[in-house]
N, C-alpha and C positions, 0 to 999 in steps of 0.2 A: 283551738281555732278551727283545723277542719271538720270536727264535730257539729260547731255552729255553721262553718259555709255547708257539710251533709243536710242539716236540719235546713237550714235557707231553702236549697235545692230541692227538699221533698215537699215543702212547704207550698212552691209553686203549684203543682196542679191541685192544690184543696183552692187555690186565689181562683184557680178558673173554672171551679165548678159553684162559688160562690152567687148565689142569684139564683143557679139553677131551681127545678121542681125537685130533680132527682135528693134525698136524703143519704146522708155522709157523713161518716165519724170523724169530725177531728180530731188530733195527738192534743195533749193538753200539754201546755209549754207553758215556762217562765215570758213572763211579761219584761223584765229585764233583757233577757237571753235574746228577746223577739227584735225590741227595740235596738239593740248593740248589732244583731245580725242585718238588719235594714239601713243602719246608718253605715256599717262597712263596706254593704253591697251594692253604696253609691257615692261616687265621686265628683265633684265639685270641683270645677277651676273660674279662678276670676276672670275677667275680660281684664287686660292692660287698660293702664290709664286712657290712652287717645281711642281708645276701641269703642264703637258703639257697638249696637246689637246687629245693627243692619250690616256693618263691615265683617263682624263677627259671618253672619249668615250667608253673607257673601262667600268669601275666605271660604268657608267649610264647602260650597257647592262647587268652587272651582275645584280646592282641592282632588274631593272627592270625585270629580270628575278626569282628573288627572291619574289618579290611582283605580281607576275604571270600577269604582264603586258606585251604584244608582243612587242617587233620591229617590226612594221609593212612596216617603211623603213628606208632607208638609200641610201642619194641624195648627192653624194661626189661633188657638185659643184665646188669647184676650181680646182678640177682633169681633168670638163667636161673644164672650161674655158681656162687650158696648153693643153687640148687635141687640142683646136680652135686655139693654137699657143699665146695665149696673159698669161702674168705672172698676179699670184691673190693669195691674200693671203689666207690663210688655211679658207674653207667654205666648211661646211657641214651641212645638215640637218637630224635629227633622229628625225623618228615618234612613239610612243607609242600607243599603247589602249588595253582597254578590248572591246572587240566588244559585247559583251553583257549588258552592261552598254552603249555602241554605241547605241545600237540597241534601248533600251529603251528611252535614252533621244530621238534620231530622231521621235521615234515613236509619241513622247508627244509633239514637235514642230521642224519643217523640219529647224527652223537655226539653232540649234544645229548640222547639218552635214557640215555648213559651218567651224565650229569650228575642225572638224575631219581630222586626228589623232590628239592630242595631241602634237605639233612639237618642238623638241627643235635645237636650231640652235650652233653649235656650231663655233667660228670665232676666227680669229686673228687679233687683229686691227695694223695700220699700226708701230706698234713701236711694233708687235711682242707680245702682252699680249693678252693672251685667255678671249673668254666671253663665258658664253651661254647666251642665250638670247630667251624668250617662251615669252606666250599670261599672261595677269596677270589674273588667276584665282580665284582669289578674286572680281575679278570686274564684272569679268563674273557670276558668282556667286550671286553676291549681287544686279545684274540689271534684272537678271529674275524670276521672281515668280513659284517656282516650287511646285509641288503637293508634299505632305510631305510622300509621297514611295521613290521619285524621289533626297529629299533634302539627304539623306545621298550619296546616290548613288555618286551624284556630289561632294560631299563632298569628297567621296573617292579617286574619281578622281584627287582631288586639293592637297590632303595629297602624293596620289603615286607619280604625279608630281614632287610634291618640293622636294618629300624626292629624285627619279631620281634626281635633279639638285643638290641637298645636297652632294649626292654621287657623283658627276662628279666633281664640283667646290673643293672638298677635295678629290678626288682620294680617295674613303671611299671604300675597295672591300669586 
């Protein structure tokens, strides 16, 4: 398992130099191994029964306002995609952070900005029932070696998080 969250982790800056002009050797990797490494390095919670998306969205902004976490965005995706003329179901993405805890981890190893904001996706799948849907912070967590200033820090990171999704998935205000 840490072999595969390592490879996940290294993985990321070949995702952000994709597109570029610059030329880059990619590791060649199992297509299995690729696939099982992206489905663990995301987690999925339902919205409760009475929960709509918008309670959901609500809940996470108070929260996080409560725990002095920013919205740093909000990417109303299926709003952009009826804007393009094509029907899509409810997709949004809310980003969070403390940028000073940002600021620290980048400082201590530059993949940590690939992880930045903190995003949480909030959807409707095609029969109408809400998810959110984040990065699993636990994995991220448990696959890099941090200097132990740095270990709560992330730690706090991973508690604001879930307790945002806690509050979204239960319309908790």
């Amino acid at each position: 398992m840490k072999k595969i969250l390592l490879s996940l982790l290294l993985l990321t800056p070949l995702v952000a130099y994709a597109g570029s002009k610059q030329s880059i050797e990619t590791p060649a990797f199992d297509k299995k191994i690729a696939q099982q490494m992206i489905s663990e390095s995301i987690q999925r919670f339902p919205l409760a029964e009475d929960v709509t998306v918008e309670d959901a969205i609500e809940s996470m902004k108070l929260r996080a306002n409560n725990l002095n976490f920013k919205l740093v965005a909000d990417l109303p995706l299926s709003e952009q995609v009826k804007a393009m003329g094509q029907e899509a179901n409810y997709m949004r993405i809310l980003a969070f952070c403390d940028a000073l805890i940002a600021k620290r981890m980048v400082e201590y190893n530059l993949i940590f900005g690939g992880f930045l904001p903190c995003r949480v996706a909030v959807i409707e799948d095609s029969d109408g029932k809400g998810w959110l849907v984040t990065m699993n912070m636990d994995m991220m967590l448990h696959a890099v070696d941090l200097p132990e200033d740095l270990k709560p820090m992330a730690q706090q990171v991973r508690d604001t998080i879930y307790s945002i999704i806690d509050a979204g998935v239960n319309a908790d205000l």
